[in-house]
C-alpha positions in Angstrom: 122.1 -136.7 21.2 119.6 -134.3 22.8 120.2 -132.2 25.7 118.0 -131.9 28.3 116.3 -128.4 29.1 116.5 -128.8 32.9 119.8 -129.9 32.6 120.7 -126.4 30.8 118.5 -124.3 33.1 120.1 -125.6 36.5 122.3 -123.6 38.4 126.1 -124.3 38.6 127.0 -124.9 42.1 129.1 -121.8 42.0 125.7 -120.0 41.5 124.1 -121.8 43.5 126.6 -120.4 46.7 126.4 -116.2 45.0 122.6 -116.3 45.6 121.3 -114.9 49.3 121.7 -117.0 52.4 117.8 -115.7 53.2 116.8 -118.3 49.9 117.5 -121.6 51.9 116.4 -120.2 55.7 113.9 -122.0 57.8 110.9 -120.4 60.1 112.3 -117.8 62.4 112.4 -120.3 65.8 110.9 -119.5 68.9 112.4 -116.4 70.6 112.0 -115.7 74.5 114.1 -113.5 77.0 117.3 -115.0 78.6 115.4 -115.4 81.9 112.5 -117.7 80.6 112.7 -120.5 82.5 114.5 -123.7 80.4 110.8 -125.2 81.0 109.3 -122.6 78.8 112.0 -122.6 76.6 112.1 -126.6 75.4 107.5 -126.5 75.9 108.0 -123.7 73.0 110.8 -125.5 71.1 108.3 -128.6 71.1 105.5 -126.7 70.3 107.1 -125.1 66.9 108.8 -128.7 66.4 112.0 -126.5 66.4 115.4 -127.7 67.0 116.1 -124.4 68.5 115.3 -121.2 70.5 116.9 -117.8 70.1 116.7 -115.7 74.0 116.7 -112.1 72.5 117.1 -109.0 73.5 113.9 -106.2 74.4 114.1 -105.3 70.5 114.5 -108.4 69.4 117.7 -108.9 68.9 119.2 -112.4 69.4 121.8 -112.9 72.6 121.9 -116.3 72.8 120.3 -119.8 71.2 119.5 -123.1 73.1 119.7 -126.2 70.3 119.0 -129.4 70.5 122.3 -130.2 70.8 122.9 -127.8 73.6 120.0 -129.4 76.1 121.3 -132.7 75.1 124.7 -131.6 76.2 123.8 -128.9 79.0 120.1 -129.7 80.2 119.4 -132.8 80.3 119.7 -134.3 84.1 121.9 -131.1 84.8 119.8 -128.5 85.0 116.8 -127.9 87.0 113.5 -127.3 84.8 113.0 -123.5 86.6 116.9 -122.7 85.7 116.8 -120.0 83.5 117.5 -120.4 79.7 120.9 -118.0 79.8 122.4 -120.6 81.9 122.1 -123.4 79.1 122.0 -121.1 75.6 125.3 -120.4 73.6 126.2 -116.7 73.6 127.2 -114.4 71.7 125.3 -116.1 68.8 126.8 -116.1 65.7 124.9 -114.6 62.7 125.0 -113.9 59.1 123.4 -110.9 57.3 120.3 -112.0 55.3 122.1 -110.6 52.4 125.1 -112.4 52.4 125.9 -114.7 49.9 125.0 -118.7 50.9 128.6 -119.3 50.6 129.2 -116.6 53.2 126.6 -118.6 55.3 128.4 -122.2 54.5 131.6 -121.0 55.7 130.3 -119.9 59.0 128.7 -122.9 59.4 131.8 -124.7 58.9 134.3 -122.4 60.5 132.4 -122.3 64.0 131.0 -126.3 63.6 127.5 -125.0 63.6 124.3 -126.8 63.0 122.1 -123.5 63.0 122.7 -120.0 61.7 120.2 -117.0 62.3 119.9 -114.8 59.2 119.8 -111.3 60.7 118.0 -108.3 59.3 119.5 -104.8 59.1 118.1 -104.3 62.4 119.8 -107.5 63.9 116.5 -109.4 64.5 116.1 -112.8 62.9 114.4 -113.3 59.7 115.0 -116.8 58.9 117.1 -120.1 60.5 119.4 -121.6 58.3 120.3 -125.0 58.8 123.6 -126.9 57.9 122.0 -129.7 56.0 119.8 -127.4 54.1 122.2 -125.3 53.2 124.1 -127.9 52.2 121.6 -129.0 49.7 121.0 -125.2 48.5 124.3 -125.3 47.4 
């Protein structure tokens, strides 16, 4: 009975979770300051076909992020379209070093019901968006 060579050369899932986080990231979303208008803020998350969109600080730093989930939620018929995109985002945002381990990423995930996790650089500026179902299959 052979064995296959893919089979031997795969990962084990526990591998799989030690590797960084920054391996199974999406595109850094759109990032604008907390006082964009919510109009500029979902015209940008179309535009990028993003489900998301960090406000950030003058150095880039993210202080908040407006999901999908969040317009649906917050926006939608609430909200005026000239209402500013602090009053709808999530803050603080929670983030996990690009670093970090994927499990490390996973459990935040989980632990705060998230959908979407920056991956911050040593500065604190997003490098990468991971995604719960992606980094669900990374693992």
């Amino acid at each position: 009975m052979a064995i296959s060579v893919a089979r031997m050369t795969r990962p084990s899932p526990a591998a799989a979770l030690l590797r960084p986080a920054i391996g199974a990231v999406a595109p850094v979303p759109p990032t604008l300051p907390p006082q964009a208008p919510l109009a500029e803020a979902l015209a940008a998350m179309a535009a990028a076909r993003a489900s998301s969109v960090l406000a950030v600080d003058g150095d880039g730093r993210p202080l908040g992020i407006l999901t999908e989930q969040d317009v649906a939620r917050r926006v939608a018929f609430r909200l005026p379209a000239d209402a500013p995109l602090s009053a709808a985002m999530t803050a603080p945002v929670i983030g996990c070093a690009a670093g970090e381990g994927l499990w490390r990423a996973v459990a935040l995930l989980r632990a705060h019901r998230l959908r979407h996790l920056p991956l911050l650089d040593a500065a604190g500026r997003c490098c990468g968006m991971l995604h719960r179902a992606e980094a669900l299959e990374a693992a």
